[in-house]
TORLOGU-246618 format. One record per atom (N, C-alpha, C): atom name; residue number from 1; x, y, z. Coordinates in Angstrom, 1 decimal. Layout:
<site><atom>CA</atom><n>NUM</n><c1>X</c1><c2>Y</c2><c3>Z</c3></site>
...
This chain:
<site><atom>N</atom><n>1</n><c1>26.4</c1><c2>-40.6</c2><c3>9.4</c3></site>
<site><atom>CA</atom><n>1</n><c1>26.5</c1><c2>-39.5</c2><c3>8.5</c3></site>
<site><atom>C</atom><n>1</n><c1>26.6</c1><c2>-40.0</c2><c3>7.0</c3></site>
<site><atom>N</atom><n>2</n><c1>27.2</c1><c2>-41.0</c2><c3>6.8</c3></site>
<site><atom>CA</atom><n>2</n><c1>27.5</c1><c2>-41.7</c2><c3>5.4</c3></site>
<site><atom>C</atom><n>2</n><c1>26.5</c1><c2>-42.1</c2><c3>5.4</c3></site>
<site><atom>N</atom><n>3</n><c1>24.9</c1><c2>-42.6</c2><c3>5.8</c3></site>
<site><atom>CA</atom><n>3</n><c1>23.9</c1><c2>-43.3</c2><c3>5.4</c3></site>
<site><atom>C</atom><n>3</n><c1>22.8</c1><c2>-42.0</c2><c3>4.7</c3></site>
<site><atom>N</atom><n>4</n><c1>22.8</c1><c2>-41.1</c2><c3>5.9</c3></site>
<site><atom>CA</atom><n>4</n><c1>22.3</c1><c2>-39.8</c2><c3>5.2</c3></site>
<site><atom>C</atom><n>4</n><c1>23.1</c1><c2>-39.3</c2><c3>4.2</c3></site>
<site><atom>N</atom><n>5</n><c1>24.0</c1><c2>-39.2</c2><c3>3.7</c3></site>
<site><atom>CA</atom><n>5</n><c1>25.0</c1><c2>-38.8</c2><c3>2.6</c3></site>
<site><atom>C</atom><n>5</n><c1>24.2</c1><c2>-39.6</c2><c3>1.1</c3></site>
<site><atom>N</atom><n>6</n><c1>24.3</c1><c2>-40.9</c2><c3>1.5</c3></site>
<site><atom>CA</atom><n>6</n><c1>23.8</c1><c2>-41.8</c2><c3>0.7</c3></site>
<site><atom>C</atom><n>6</n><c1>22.2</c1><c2>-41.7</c2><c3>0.7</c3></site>
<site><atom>N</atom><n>7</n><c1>21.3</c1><c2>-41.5</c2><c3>1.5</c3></site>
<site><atom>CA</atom><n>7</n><c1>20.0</c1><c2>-40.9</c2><c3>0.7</c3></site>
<site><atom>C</atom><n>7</n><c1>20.1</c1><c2>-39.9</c2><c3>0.1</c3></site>
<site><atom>N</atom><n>8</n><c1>20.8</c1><c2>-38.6</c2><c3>0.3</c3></site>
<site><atom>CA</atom><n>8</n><c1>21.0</c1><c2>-37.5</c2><c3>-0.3</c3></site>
<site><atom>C</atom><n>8</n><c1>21.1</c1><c2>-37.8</c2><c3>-2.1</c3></site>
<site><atom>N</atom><n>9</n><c1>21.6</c1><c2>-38.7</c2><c3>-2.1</c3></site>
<site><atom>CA</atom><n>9</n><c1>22.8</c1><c2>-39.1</c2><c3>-3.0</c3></site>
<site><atom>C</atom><n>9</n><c1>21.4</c1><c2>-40.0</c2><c3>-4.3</c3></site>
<site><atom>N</atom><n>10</n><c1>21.0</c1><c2>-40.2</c2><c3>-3.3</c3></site>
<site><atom>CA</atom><n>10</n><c1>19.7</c1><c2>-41.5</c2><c3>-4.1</c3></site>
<site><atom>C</atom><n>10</n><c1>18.1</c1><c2>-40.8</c2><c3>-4.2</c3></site>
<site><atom>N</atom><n>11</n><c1>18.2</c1><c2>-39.7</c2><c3>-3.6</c3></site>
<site><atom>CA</atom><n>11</n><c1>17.4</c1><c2>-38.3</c2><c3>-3.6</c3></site>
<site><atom>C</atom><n>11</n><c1>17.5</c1><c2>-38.2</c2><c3>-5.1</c3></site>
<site><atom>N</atom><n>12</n><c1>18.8</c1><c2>-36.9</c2><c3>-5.2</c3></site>
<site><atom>CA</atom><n>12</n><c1>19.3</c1><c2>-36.5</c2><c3>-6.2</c3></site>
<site><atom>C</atom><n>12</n><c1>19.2</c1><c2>-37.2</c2><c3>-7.6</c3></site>
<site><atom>N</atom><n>13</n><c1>19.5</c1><c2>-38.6</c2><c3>-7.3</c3></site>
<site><atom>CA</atom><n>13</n><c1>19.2</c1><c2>-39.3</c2><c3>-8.7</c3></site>
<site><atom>C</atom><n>13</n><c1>18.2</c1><c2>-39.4</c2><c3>-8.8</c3></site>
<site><atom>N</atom><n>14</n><c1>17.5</c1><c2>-39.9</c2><c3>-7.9</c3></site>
<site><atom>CA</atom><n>14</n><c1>15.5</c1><c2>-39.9</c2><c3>-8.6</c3></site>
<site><atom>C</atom><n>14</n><c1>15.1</c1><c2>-38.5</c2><c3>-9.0</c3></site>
<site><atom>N</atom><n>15</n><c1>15.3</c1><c2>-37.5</c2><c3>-9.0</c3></site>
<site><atom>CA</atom><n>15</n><c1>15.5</c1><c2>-36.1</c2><c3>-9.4</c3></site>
<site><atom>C</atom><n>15</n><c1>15.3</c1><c2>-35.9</c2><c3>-10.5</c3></site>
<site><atom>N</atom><n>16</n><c1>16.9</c1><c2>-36.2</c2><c3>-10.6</c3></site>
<site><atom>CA</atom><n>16</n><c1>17.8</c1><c2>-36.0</c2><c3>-12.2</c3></site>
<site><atom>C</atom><n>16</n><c1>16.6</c1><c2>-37.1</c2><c3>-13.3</c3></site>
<site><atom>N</atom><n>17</n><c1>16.2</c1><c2>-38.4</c2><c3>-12.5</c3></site>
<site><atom>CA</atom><n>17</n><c1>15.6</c1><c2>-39.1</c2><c3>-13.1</c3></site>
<site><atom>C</atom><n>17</n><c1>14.0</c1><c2>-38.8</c2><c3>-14.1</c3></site>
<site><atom>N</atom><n>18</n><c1>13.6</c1><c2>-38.2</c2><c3>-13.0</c3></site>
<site><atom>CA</atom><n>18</n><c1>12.2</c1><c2>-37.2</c2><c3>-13.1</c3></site>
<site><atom>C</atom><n>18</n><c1>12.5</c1><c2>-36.7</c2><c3>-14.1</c3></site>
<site><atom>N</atom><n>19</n><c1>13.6</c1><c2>-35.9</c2><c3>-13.8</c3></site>
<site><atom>CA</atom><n>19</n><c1>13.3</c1><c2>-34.2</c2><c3>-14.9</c3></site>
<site><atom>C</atom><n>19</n><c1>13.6</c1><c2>-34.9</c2><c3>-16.4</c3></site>
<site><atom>N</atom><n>20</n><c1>14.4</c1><c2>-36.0</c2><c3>-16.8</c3></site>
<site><atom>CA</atom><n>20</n><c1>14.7</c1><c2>-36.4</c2><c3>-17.6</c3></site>
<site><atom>C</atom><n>20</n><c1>13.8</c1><c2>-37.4</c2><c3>-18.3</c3></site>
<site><atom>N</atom><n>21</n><c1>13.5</c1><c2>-38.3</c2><c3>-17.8</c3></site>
<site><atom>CA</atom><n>21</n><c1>12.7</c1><c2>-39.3</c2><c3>-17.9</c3></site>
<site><atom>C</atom><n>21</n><c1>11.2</c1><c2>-40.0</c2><c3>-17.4</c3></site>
<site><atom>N</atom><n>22</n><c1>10.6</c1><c2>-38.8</c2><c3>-16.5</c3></site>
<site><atom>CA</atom><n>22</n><c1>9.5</c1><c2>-38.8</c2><c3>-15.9</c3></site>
<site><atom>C</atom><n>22</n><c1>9.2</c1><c2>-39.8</c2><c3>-15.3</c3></site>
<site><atom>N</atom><n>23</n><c1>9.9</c1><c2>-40.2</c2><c3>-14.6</c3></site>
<site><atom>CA</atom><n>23</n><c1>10.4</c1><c2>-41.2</c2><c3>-13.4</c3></site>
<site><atom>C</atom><n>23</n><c1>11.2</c1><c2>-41.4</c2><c3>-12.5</c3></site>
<site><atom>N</atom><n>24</n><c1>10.4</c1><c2>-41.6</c2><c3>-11.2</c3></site>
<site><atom>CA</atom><n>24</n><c1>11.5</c1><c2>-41.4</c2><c3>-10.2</c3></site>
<site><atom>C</atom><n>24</n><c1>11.8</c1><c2>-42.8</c2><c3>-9.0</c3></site>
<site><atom>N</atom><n>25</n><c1>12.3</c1><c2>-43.6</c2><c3>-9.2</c3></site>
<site><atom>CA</atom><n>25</n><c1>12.7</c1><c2>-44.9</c2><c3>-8.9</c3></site>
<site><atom>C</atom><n>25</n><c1>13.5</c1><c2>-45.1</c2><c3>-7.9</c3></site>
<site><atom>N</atom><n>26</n><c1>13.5</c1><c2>-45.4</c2><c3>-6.7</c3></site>
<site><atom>CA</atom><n>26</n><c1>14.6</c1><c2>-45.4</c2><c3>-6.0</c3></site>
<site><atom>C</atom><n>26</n><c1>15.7</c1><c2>-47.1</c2><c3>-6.5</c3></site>
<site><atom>N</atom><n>27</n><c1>14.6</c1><c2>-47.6</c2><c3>-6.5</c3></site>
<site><atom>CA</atom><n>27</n><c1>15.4</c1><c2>-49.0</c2><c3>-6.9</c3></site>
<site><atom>C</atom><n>27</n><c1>16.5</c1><c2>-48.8</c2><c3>-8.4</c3></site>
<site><atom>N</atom><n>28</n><c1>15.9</c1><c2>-48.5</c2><c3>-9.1</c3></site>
<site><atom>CA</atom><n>28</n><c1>16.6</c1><c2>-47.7</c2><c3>-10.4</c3></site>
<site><atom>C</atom><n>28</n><c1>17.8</c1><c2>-46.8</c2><c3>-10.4</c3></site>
<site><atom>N</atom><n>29</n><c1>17.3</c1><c2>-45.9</c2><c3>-9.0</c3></site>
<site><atom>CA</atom><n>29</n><c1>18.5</c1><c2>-45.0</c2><c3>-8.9</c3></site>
<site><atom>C</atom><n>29</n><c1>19.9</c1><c2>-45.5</c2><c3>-7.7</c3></site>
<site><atom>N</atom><n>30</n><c1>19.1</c1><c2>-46.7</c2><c3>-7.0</c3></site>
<site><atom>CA</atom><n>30</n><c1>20.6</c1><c2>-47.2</c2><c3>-6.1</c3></site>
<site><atom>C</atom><n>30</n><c1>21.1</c1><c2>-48.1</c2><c3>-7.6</c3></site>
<site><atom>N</atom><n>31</n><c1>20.7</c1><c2>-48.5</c2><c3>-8.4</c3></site>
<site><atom>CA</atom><n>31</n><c1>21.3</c1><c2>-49.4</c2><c3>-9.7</c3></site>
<site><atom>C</atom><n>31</n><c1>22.4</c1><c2>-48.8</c2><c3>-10.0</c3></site>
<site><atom>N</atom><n>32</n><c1>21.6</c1><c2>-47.6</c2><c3>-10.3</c3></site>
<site><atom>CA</atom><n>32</n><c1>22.7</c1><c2>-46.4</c2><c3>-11.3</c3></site>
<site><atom>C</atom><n>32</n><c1>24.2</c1><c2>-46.7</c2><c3>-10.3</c3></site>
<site><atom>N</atom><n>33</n><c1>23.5</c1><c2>-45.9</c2><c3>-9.0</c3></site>
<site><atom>CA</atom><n>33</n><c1>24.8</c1><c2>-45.5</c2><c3>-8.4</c3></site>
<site><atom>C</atom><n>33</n><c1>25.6</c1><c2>-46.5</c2><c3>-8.4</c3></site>
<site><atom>N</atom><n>34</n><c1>25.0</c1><c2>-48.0</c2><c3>-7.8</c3></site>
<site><atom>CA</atom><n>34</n><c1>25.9</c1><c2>-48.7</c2><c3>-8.0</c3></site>
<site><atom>C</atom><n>34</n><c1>27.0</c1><c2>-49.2</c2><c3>-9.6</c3></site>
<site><atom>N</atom><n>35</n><c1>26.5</c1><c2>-48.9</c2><c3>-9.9</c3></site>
<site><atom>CA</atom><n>35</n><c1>27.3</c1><c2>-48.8</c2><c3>-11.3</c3></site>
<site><atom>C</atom><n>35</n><c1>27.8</c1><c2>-48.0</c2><c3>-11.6</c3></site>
<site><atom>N</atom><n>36</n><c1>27.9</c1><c2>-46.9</c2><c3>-11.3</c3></site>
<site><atom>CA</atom><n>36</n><c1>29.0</c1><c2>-45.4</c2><c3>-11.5</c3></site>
<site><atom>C</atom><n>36</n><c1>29.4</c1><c2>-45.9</c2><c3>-10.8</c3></site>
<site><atom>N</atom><n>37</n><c1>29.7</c1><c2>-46.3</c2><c3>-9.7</c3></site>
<site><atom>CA</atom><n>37</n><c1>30.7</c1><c2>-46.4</c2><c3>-8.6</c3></site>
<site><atom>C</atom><n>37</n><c1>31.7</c1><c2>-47.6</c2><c3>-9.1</c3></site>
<site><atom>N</atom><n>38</n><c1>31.3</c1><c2>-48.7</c2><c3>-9.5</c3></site>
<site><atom>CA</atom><n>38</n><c1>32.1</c1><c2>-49.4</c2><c3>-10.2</c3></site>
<site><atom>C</atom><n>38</n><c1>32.7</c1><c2>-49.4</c2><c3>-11.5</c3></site>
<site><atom>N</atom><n>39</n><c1>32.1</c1><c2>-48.7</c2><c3>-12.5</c3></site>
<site><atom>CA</atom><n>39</n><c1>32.7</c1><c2>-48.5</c2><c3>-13.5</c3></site>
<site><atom>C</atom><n>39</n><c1>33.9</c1><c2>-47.8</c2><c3>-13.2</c3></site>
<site><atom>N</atom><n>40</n><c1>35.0</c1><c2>-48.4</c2><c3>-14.5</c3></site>
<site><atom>CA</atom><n>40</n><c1>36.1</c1><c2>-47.5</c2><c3>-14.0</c3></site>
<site><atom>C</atom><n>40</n><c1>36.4</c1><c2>-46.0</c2><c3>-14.8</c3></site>
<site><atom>N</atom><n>41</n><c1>35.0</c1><c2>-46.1</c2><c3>-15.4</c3></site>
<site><atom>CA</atom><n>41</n><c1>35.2</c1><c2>-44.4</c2><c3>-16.2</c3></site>
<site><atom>C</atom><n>41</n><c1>34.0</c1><c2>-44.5</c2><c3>-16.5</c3></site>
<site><atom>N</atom><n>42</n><c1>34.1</c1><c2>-42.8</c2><c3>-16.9</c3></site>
<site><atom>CA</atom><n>42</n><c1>32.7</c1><c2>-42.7</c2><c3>-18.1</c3></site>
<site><atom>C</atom><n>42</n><c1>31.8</c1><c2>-43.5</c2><c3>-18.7</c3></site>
<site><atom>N</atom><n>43</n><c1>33.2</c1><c2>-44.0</c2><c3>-19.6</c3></site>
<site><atom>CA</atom><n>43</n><c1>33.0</c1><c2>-44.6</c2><c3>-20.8</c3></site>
<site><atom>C</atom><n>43</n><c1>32.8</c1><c2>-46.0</c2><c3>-20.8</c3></site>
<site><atom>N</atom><n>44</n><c1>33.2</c1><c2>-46.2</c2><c3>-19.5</c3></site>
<site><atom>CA</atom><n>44</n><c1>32.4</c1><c2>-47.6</c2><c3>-19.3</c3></site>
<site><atom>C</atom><n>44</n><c1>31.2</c1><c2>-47.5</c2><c3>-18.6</c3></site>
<site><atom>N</atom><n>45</n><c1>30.6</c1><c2>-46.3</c2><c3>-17.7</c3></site>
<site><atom>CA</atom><n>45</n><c1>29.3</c1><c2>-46.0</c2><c3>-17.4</c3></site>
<site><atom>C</atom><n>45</n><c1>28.8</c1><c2>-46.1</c2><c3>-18.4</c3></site>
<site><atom>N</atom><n>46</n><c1>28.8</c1><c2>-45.2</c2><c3>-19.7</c3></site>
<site><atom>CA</atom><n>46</n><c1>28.1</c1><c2>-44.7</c2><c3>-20.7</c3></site>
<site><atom>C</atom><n>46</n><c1>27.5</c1><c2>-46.6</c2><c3>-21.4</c3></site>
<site><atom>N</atom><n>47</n><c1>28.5</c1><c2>-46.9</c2><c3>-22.0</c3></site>
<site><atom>CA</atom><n>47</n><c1>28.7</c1><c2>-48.3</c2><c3>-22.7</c3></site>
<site><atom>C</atom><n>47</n><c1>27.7</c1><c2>-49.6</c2><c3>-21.9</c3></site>
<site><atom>N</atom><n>48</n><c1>27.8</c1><c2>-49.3</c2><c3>-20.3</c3></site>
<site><atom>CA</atom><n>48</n><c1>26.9</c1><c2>-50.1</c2><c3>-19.8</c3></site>
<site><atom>C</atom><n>48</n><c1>25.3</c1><c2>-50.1</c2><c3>-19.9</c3></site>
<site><atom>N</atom><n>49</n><c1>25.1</c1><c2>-48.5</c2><c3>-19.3</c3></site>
<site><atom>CA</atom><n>49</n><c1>23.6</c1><c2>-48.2</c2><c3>-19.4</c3></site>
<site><atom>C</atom><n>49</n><c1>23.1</c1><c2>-48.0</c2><c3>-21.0</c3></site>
<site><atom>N</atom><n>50</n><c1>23.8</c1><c2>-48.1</c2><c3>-21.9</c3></site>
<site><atom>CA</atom><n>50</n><c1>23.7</c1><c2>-48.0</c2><c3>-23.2</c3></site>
<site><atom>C</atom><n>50</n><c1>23.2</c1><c2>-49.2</c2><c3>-23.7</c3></site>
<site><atom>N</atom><n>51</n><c1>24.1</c1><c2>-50.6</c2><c3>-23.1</c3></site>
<site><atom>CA</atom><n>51</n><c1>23.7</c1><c2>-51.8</c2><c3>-23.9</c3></site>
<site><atom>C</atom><n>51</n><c1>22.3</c1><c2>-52.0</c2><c3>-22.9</c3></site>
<site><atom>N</atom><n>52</n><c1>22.5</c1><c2>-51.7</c2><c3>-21.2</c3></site>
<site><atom>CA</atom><n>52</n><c1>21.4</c1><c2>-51.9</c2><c3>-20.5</c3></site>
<site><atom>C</atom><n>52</n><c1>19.9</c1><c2>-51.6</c2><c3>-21.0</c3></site>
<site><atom>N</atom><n>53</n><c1>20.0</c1><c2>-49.6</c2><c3>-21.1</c3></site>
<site><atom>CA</atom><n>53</n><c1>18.9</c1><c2>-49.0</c2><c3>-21.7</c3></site>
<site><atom>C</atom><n>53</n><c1>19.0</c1><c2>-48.1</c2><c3>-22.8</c3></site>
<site><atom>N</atom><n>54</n><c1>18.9</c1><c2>-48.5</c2><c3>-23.7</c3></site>
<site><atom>CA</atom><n>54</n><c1>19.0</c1><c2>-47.2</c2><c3>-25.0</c3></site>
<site><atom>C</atom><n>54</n><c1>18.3</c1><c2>-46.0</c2><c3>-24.7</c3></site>
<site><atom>N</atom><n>55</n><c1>17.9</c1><c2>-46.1</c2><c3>-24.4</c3></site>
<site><atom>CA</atom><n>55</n><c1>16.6</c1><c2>-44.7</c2><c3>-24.0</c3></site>
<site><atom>C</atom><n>55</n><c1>17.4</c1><c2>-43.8</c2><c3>-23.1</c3></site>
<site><atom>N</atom><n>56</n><c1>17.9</c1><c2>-44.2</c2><c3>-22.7</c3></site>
<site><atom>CA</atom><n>56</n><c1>19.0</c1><c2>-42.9</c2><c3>-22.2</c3></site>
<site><atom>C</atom><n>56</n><c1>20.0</c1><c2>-42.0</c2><c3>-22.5</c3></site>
<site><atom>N</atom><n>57</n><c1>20.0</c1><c2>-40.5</c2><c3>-22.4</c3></site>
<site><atom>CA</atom><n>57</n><c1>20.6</c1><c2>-40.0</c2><c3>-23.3</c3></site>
<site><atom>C</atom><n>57</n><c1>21.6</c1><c2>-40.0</c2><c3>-22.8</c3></site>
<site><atom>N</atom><n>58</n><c1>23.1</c1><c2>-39.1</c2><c3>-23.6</c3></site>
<site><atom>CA</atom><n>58</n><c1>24.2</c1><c2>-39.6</c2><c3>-23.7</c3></site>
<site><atom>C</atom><n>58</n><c1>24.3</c1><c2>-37.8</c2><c3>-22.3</c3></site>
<site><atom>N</atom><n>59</n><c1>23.7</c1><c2>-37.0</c2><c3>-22.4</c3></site>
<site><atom>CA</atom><n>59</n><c1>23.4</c1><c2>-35.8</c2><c3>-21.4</c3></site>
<site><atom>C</atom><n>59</n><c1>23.4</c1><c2>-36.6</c2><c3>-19.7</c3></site>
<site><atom>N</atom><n>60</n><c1>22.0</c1><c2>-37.4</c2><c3>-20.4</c3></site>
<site><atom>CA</atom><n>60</n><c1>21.4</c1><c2>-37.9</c2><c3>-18.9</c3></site>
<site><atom>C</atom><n>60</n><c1>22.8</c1><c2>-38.7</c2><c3>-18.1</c3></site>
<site><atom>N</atom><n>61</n><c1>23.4</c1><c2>-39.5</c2><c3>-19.0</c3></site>
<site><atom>CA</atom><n>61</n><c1>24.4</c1><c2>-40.6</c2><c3>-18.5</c3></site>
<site><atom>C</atom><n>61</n><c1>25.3</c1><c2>-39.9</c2><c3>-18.0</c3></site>
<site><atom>N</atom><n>62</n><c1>26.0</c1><c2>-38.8</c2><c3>-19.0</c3></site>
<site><atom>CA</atom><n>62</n><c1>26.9</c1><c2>-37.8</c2><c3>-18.2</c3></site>
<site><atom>C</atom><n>62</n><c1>26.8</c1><c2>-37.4</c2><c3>-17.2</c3></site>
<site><atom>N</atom><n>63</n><c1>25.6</c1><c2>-36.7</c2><c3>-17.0</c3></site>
<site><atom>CA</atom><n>63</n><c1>25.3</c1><c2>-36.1</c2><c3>-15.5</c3></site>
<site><atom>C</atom><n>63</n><c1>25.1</c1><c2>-36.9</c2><c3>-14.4</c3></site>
<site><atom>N</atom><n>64</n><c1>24.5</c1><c2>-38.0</c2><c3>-14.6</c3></site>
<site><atom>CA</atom><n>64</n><c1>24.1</c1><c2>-39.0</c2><c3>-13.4</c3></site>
<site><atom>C</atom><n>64</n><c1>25.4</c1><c2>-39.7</c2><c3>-13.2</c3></site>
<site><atom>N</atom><n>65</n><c1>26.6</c1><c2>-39.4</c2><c3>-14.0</c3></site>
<site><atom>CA</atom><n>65</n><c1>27.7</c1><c2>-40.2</c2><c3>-13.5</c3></site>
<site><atom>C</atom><n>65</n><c1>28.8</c1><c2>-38.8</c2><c3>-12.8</c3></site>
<site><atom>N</atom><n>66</n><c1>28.6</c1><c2>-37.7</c2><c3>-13.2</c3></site>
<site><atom>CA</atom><n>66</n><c1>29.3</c1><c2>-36.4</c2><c3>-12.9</c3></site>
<site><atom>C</atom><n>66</n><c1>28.2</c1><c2>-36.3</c2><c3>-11.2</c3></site>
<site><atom>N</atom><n>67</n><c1>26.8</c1><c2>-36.6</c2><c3>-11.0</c3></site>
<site><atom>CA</atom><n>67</n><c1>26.1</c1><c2>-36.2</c2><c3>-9.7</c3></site>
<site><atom>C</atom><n>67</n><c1>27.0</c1><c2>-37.6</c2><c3>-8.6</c3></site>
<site><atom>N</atom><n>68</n><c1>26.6</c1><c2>-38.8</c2><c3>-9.1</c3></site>
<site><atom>CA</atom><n>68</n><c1>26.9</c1><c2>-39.8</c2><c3>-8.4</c3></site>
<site><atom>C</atom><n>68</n><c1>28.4</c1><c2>-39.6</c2><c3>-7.6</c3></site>
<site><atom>N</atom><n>69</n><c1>29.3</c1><c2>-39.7</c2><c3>-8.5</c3></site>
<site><atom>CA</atom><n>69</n><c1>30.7</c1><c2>-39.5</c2><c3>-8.6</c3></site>
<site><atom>C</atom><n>69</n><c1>31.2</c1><c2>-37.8</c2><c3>-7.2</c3></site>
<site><atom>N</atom><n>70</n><c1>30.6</c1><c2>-36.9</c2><c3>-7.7</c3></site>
<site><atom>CA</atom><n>70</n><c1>30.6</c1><c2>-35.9</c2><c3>-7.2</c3></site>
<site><atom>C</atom><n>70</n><c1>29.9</c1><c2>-36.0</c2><c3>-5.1</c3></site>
<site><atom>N</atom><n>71</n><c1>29.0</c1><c2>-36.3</c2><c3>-5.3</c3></site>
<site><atom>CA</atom><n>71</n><c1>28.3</c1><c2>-36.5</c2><c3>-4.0</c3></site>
<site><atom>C</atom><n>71</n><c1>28.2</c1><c2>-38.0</c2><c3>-3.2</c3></site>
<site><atom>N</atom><n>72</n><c1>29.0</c1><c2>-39.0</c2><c3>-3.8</c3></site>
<site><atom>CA</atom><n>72</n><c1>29.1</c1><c2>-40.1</c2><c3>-3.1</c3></site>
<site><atom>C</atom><n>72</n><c1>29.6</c1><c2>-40.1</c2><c3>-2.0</c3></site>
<site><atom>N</atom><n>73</n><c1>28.7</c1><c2>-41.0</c2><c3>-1.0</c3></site>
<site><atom>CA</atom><n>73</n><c1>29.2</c1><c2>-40.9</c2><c3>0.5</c3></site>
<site><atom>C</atom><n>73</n><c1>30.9</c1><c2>-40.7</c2><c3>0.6</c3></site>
<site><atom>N</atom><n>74</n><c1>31.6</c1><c2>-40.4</c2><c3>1.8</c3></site>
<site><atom>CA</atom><n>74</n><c1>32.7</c1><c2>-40.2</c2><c3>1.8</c3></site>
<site><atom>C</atom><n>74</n><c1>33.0</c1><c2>-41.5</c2><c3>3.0</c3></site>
<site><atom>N</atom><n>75</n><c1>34.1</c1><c2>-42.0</c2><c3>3.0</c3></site>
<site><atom>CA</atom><n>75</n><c1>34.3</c1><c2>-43.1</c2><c3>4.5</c3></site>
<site><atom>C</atom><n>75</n><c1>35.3</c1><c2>-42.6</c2><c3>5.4</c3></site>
<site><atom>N</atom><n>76</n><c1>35.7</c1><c2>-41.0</c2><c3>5.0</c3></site>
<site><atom>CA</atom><n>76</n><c1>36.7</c1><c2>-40.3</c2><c3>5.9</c3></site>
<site><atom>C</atom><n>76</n><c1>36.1</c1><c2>-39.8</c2><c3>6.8</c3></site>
<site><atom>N</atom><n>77</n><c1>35.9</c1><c2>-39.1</c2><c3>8.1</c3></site>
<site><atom>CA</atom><n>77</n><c1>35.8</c1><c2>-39.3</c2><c3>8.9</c3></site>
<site><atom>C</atom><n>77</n><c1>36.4</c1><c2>-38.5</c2><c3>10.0</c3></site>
């Protein structure tokens, strides 16, 4: 169930990716997740993909860290 949770999850970002940036990357979007998942806030998501990619808006960053965060596999059970 957590593996399908997690394409759902990497779905969703190449999505969000599209609508925003007319691109839809799976490699790109397990990055992301993996980095929302480790950051320990926002504001350290925002600050990363910031120095990573400028081209990213401060909307897109919010939301790809509010989707990730929100719908990330669960290990409960």
């Amino acid at each position: 169930m957590e593996e399908l949770e997690h394409f759902g999850l990497v779905s969703k970002v190449c999505t969000e990716l599209e609508n925003h940036l007319g691109l839809s990357d799976k490699v790109l979007a397990e990055f992301l997740i993996n980095l929302a998942l480790e950051s320990p806030s926002l504001v350290a998501f925002q600050k990363t993909i910031k120095e990573t990619d400028p081209s990213f808006s401060d909307s897109l960053i919010n939301n790809l860290h509010r989707l990730i965060h929100k719908l990330k596999p669960s290990k409960n059970f």
